[in-house]
C-alpha positions in Angstrom: 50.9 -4.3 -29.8 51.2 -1.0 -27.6 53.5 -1.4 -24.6 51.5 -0.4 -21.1 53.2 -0.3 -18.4 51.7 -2.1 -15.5 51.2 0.9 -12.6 48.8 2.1 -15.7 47.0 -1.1 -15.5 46.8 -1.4 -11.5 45.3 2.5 -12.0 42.6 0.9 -14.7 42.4 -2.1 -12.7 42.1 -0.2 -9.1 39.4 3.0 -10.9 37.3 0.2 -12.2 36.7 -1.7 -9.3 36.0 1.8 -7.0 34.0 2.6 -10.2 31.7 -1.0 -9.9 31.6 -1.1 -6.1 30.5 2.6 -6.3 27.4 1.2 -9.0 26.9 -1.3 -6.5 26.1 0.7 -3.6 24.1 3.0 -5.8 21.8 0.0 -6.6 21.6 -1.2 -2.9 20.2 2.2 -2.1 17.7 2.6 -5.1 16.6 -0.6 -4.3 16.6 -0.1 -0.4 14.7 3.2 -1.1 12.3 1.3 -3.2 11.7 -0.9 -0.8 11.1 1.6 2.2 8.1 3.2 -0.6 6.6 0.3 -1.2 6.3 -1.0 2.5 5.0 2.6 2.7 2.5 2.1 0.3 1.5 -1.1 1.6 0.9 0.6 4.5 -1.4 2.8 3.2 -3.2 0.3 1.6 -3.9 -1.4 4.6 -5.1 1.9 6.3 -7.5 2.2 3.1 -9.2 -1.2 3.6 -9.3 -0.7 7.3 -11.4 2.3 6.7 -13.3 0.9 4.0 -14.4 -1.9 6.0 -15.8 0.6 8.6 -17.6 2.3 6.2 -19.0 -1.0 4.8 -19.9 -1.9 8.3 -21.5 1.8 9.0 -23.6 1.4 6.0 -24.9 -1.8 6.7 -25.8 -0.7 10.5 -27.7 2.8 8.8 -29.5 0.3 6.2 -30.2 -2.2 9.1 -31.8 0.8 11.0 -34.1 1.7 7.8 -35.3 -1.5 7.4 -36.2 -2.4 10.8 -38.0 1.2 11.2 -40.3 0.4 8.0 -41.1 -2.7 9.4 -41.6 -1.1 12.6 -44.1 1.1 10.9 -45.4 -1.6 8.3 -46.9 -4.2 11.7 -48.0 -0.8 13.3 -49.9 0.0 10.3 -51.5 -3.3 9.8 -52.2 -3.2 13.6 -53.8 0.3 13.0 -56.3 -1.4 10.7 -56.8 -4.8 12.8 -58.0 -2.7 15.5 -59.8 0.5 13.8 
């Protein structure tokens, strides 16, 4: 058995500790950072069905507006040939 003497063990004792509370707070940032992108891309997500939705809602308007016009023009045409 080697002799150590003990200020080389408080020195071990002392750099491992810095060393693991150094890992630690590189973890709480990485997963701090993570969590800022994700709430991030979250939000973009949410802009993305907004706008989706819009669109959905546009389209529906524009295919409300063709079908109303051909019936528009389907009753004038049969009322064309009622009355000619």
């Amino acid at each position: 058995m080697e002799f150590v003497p003990c200020d080389s063990l408080e020195i071990n004792a002392s750099t491992s500790l810095g060393l693991m509370k150094r890992k630690v707070q590189n973890d709480k940032k990485a997963l701090i950072e993570a969590r800022d992108e994700i709430q991030e891309k979250n939000r973009e997500i949410e802009q993305l069905n907004k706008t989706i939705l819009q669109m959905r809602r546009n389209l529906e308007k524009k295919q409300m507006v063709t079908v109303n016009k051909e019936n528009e023009d389907e009753i004038l045409g049969k009322l064309e040939e009622f009355y000619v």
